[in-house]
N, C-alpha and C positions, 0 to 999 in steps of 0.2 A: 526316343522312338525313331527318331528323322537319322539318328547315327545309324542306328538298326536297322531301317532298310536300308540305305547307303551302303554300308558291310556287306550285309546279306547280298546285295546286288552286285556290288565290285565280286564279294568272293563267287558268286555265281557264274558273272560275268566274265570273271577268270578263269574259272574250269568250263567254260564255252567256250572261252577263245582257242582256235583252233579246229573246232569242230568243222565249222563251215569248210575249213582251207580239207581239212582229211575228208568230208561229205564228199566235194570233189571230185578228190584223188579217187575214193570209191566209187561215185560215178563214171570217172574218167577209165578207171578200170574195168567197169562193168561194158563201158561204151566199145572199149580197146579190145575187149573179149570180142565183142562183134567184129570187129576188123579182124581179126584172128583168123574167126571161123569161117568171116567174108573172103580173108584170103585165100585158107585153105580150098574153099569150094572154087577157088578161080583158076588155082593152080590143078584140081583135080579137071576140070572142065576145060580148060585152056593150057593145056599144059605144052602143047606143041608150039604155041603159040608167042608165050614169053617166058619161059619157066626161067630165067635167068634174070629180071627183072621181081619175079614175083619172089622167087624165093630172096631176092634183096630186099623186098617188099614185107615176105614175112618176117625176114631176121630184124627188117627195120622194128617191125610189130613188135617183136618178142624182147628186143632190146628196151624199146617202148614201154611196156608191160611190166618189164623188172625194175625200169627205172624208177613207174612211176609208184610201183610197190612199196621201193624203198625210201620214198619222199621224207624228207625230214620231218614235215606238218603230216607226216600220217602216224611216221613212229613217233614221232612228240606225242599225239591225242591218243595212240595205244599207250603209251608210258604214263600221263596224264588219266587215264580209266581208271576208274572204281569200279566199274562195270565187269567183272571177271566172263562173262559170254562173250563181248565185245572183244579182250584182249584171245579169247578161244577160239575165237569164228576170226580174227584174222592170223593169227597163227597157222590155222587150218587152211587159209587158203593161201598162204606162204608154203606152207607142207608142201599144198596139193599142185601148187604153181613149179616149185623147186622139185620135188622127186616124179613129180607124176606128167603134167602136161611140157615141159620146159624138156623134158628128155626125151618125150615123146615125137614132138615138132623135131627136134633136129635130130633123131635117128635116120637112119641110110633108107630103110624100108617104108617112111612116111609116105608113100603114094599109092601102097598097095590100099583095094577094096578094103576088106578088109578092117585094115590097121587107119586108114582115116576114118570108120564107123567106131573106132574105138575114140579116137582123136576126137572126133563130132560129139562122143558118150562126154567126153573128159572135159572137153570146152564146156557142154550143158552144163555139166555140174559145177563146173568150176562157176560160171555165170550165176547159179543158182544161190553159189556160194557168197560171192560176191555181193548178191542181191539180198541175201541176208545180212552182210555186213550192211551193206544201206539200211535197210531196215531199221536196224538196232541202232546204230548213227542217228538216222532221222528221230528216233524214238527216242534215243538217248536226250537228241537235242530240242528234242518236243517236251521232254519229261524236266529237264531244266529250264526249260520254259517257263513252264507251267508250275516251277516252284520259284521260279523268280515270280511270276504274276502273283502264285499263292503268298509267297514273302510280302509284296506288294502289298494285295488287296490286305492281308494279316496286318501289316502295320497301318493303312490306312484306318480299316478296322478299330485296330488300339488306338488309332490315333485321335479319331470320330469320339469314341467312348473318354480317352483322356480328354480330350477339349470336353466333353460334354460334364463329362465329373470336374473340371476343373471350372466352368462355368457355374457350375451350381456350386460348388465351391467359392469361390470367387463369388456366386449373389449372399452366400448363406455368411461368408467371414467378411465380407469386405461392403456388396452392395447396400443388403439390412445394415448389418451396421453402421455404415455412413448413414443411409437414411435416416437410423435411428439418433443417431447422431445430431444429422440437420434439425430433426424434430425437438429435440434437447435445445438446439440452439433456439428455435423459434420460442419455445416455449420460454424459455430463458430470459429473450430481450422482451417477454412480457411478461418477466416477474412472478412464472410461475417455474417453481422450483419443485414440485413436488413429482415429475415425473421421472422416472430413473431409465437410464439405457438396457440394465439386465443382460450387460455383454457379460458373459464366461468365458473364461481360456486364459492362452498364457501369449497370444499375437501382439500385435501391437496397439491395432483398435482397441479388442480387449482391455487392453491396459491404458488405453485413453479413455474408453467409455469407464470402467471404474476408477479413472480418476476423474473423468466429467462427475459422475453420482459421489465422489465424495465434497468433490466444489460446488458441488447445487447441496447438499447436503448442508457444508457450509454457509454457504450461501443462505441457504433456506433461512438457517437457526439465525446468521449473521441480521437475515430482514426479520424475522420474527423479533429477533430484542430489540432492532431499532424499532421498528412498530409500537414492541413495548413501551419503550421507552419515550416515542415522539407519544402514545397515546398518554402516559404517565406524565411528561412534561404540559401536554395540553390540557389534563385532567388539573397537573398542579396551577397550570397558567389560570385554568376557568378557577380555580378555589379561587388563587391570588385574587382574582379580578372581582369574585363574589365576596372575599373578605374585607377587600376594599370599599366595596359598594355597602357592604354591612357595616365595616367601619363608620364609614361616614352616614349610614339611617342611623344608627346606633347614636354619631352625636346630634345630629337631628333630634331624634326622638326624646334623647334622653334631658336635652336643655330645652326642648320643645315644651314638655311635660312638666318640666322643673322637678317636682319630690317626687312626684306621682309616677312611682317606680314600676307598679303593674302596667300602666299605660305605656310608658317610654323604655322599660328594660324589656319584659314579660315576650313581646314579640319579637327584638333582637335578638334573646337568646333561643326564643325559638326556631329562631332563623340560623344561626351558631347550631343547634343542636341538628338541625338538619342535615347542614353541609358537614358537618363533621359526626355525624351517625353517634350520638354521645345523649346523657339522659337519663332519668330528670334532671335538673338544676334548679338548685335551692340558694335564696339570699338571705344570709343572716348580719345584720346590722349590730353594733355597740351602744350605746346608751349610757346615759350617766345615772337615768335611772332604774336601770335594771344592773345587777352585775353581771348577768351573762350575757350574749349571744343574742340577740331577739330575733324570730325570723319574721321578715319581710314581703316575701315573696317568693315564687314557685312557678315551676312551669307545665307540669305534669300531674294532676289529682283530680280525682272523682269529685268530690267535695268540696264545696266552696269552705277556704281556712275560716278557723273564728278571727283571724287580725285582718280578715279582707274590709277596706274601707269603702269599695264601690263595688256594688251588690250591681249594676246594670254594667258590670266590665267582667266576661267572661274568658277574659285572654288566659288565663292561666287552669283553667280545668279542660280534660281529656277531651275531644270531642270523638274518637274512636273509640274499640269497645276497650274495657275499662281489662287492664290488664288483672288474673287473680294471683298473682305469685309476687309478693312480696318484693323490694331489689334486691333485698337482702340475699336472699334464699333463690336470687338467680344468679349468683358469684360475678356480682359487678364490682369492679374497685373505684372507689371513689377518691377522687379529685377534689384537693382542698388550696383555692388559690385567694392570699392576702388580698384584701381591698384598702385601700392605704391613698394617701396623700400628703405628699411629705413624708414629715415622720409622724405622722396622727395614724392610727390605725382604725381604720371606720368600722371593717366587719372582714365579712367570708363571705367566699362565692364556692359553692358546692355544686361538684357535677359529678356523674357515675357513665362509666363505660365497661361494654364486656370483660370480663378477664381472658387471660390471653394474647389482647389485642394493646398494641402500643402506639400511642397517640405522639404524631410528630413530631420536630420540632417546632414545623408551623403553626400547625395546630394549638400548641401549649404558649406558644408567640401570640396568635389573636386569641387567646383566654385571656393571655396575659395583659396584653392590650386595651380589649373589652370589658376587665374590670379596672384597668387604669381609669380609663371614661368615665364606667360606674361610679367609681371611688370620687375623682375629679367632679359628677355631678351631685353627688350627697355632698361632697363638701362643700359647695358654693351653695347648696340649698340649706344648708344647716347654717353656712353663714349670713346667709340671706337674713335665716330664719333668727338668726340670733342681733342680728343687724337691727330690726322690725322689731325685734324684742326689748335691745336695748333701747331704742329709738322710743317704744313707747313706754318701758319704765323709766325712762328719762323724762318722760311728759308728765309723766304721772307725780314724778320727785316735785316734780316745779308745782306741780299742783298740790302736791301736800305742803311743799314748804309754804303755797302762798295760801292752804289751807289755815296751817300751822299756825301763818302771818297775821291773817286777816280775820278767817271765822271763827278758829279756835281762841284767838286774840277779845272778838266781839264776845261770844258766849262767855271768855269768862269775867268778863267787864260785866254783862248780863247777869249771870250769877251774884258775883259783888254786888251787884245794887239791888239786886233781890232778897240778896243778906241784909243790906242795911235796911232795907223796905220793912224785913219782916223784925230785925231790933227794934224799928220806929213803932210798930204795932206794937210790939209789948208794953209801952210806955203809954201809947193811948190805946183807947178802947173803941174796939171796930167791931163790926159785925161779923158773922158768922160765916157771910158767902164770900165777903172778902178775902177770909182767912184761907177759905176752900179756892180760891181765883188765885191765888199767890199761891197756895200749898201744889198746883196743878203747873202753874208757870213756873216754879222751883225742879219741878219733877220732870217737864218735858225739859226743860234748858240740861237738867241732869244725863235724862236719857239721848239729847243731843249730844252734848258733849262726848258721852262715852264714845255713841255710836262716832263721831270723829276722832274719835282718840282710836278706836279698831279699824278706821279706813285708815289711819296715817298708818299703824302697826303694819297691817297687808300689804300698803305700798313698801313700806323700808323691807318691809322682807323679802318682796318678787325681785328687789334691785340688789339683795345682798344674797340672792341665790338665784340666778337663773333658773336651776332646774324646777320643774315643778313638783317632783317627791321629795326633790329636799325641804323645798318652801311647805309644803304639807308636814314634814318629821321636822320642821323648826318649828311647826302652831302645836301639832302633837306636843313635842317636846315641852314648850311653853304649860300645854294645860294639864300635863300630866305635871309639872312642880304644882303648877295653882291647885289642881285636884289631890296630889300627891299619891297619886298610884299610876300601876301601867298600862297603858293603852294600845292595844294591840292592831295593829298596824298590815294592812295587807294591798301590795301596789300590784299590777299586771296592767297597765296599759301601753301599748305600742308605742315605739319613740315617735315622736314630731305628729304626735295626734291631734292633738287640740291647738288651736288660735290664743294668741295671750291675753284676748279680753275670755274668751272661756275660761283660761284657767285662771283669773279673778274672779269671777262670778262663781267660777267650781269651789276655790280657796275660801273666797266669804260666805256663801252658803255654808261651806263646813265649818269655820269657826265660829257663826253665828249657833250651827247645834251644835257645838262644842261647849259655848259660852253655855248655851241656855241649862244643860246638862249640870253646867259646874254650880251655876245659880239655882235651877228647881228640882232638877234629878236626885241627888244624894245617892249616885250610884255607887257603886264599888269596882265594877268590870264596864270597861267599854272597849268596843271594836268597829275599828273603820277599816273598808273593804272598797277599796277602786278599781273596778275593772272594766273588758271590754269584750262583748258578747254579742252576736249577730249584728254588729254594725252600730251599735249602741254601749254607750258610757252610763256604769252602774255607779254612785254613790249609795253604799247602804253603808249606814251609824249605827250602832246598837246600845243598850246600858241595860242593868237591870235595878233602877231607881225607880221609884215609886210610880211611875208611870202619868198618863194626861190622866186630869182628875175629869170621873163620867165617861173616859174614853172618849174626848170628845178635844178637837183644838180649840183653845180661843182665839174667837175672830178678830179679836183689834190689837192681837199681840203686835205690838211694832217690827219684833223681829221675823215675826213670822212672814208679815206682811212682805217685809223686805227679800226675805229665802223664795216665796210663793212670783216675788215678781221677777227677780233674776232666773229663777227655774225657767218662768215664763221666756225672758230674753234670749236664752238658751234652747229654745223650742222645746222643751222635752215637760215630763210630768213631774211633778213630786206629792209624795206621798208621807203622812207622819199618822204613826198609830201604834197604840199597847201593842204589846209581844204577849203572847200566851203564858207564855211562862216568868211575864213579871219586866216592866221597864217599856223603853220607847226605841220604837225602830223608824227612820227617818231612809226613805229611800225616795233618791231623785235619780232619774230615766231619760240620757239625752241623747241626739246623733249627733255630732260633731259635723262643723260644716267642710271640712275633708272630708268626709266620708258622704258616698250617694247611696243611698238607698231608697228602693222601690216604697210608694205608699203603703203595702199592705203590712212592709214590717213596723213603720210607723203610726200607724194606727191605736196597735195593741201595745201596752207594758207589755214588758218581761221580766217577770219578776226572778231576780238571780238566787240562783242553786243552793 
């Protein structure tokens, strides 16, 4: 625009130049007209006077007049016109100068009346004429003026409106967007990424601001995964640090407790199950005498199990509402991880997690771990337990052998000389109460002796079989050759239930009604049945032999006495009485002192199913 007037002004400025100088020459002619006509009047009025100066005076004029007609700045600015009236009107008074007044003035007769009122006509108009050529000069040069001004103010005009469009321009591409820009940055150095600059176009900013929104974009996703990720790392740190701490309650609890597996396992794995969102979990134990699986413990159920041994330990059932949808039938897959030590294999640890979902390897690390512990604490309890065991069938060995030694050795010294006692009576003649005092000292030393000869039997047999269903299917075994028939045999009691003086007193109560059976019964079918039912140890014996004569026990049976007092030692009940349908059913009803149970289950039998 700045070239634009400049042009416009130079070219303006160039078809002016000139003007001034030819304005002039046209005033100067206009002016020279008046000296003309001033002379002529001088020489009309004074002609006597100097007519020989004047008329040099006039020719000066007239030479004057043509001279300055032909000025070169006048025919330059005629030649120079666009103006076609301008270049008309001085032609016209070059015409009117050249044929008309010019020949007029120097004719012979220019003094007459007359002929100077023609002269005086001709100078007017020629004046007049003149005076038009000013005119149009000045106008010509007013009108060029006034379009250089108009040229002028027009570009200042565009110039005002270009600045002004270029301003708004320049806020709309360049201002906002920096600002928008800066805003990006602030927002930026504080981590927040989610603002976008929303520059369009194809500038430069444009293409900075879409590529700021694609590096915050970046950026953005780039914080969000570490985010994720430090929160995942902290998430895995706080497991670590809860697995460890559980770790270690875990051997706490679990050597804390020693066997007593609901107290010391039951709330670590409910702590396990927490942190790892996983559930129920089930313990099943091995046994020597069960051949499968036994389970143990549980972490999740409505229901107190039948193998629960402490009825005031409620760690192991639900305390929320009681879920009704089977796990079965909620497409959980369950998790089966060895319990082992060494190379003994103790049991299984069973646990259930949604399907779908896949459990770490951390995760299946502290499983695996937290049954290592498990496994590591049944086995030092089992050896404990078998430690105790052998420790006191070892006592017991010494004790029969010095039973063997010593009382078995006296009674049958005793015997012998109640032999000889009773040959000596035959030869003399005694009385009759005598015979009955010896025939009763013969019969208890008898029934002594036996009953020691069945405590040495129990002892050799708890020391030649640990287990206690075996030691029970060695006495079966035995009384079913003495009886010679089968006796039907049915175990279900939980591993490591009983104490080893229990299972002697449980052992010789039964072969005490085993004996009695094989001696007064003449049964045909017998069944023994050991189980364990709301916290309580069932012994039930069956036959169907001829049953208690009157339905009634005898009081001073010896053996009986002996079954009635061990039941007693045992804390529990026993019971001996006809079967409806022919024979003797003998059931004894104990807790075990592992197992705690509330007085009210204690109170009542339970008589088994």
């Amino acid at each position: 625009m700045a070239m634009i007037s400049i042009l416009a002004s130079f070219t303006v400025a160039e078809r002016t130049r000139g003007d001034a100088a030819a304005l002039n020459i046209a005033g100067s002619l206009r002016m020279q007209t008046y000296r003309i006509l001033n002379t002529l009047h001088e020489l009309r009025f004074d002609l006597e006077k100097d007519s020989v100066s004047l008329n040099a005076k006039l020719s000066h004029a007239l030479d004057d007049f043509t001279d300055r007609l032909k000025q070169p700045d006048l025919i330059r600015a005629m030649k120079k016109a666009t103006d076609q009236q301008l270049v008309a009107q001085h032609q016209k008074i070059e015409h009117l100068w050249v044929h008309q007044v010019m020949p007029s003035l120097r004719a012979e007769n220019r003094w007459d009346a007359s002929h100077f009122y023609d002269q005086e006509k001709t100078l007017e108009a020629l004046f007049i004429e003149i005076d038009s050529l000013v005119s149009i000069l000045e106008n010509n040069t007013e009108n060029k003026i006034r379009l250089l001004l108009f040229i002028q103010f027009t570009c200042l005009a565009f110039a005002i409106v270009i600045i002004l469009v270029s301003v708004e321009d320049l806020r709309k591409k360049i201002a906002q967007p920096l600002k928008r820009l800066m805003l990006l940055v602030r927002e930026a150095s504080q981590h927040n990424f989610s603002i976008r600059s929303e520059l369009k176009g194809e500038d430069e900013l444009s293409a900075l601001g879409q590529t700021f929104d694609d590096m915050a974009t970046q950026l953005s996703a780039s914080y969000a995964n570490l985010e994720a990720r430090v929160k995942q790392k902290t998430l895995e740190l706080e497991r670590s640090h809860a697995a460890l701490q559980l770790l270690h309650d875990a051997s706490h609890h679990l050597y804390e407790h020693g066997g007593d597996l609901c107290r010391g396992a039951v709330p670590v794995l409910k702590a396990v199950e927490k942190l790892l969102d996983i559930g129920p979990t089930n313990l099943y134990l091995a046994s020597d005498e069960m051949p499968h699986l036994t389970p143990v413990m549980t972490t999740q159920v409505i229901t107190r199990p039948a193998y629960c041994k402490d009825y005031s330990c409620n760690a192991c059932l639900k305390t929320d509402t009681p879920d009704p949808i089977p796990v079965s039938e909620k497409t959980k897959i369950k998790l089966t991880l060895p319990i082992s030590a060494g190379n003994q294999q103790l049991g299984t640890l069973e646990t259930h997690y949604p399907q779908g979902r896949v459990l770490s390897d951390r995760a299946i690390r502290l499983l695996e771990t937290l049954t290592d512990q498990i496994g590591t604490a049944v086995y030092l309890h089992n050896k404990s337990s078998e430690r105790q065991q052998l420790s006191l069938l070892e006592e017991r060995t010494v004790i029969a052998r010095e039973l063997h030694d010593s009382l078995a050795q006296s009674l049958s010294y005793l015997k012998m000389q109640v032999s000889r006692l009773q040959k000596v009576q035959q030869k003399e003649t005694v009385s009759a109460t005598q015979e009955t005092i010896i025939a009763e000292i013969r019969t208890g030393l008898n029934n002594a002796y036996a009953q020691l000869r069945e405590l040495l039997t129990t002892f050799r047999l708890q020391l030649n079989q640990p287990s206690l269903k075996e030691a029970i299917q060695q006495t079966i075994d035995e009384f079913s050759k003495r009886m010679q028939l089968s006796i039907q045999f049915d175990y279900s009691l939980p591993p490591s239930l009983l104490s080893p003086n229990e299972e002697v007193h449980l052992l010789q109560i039964m072969r005490e009604a085993l004996s009695n059976i094989h001696k007064h019964a003449q049964a045909t079918a017998i069944a023994v049945e050991l189980s364990f039912v709301r916290a309580s140890v069932h012994l039930l014996i069956q036959d169907n032999g001829v049953g208690l004569k009157d339905g009634k026990v005898p009081e001073n049976h010896y053996g009986l006495i002996i079954m009635r007092d061990r039941s007693m030692t045992l804390g529990g009940h026993l019971s001996i009485e006809n079967r409806p349908e022919g024979g003797v059913q003998l059931h004894l009803n104990f807790s075990p002192v592992s197992v705690k149970t509330p007085s009210s289950i204690m109170l009542t039998p339970i008589q088994p199913s």
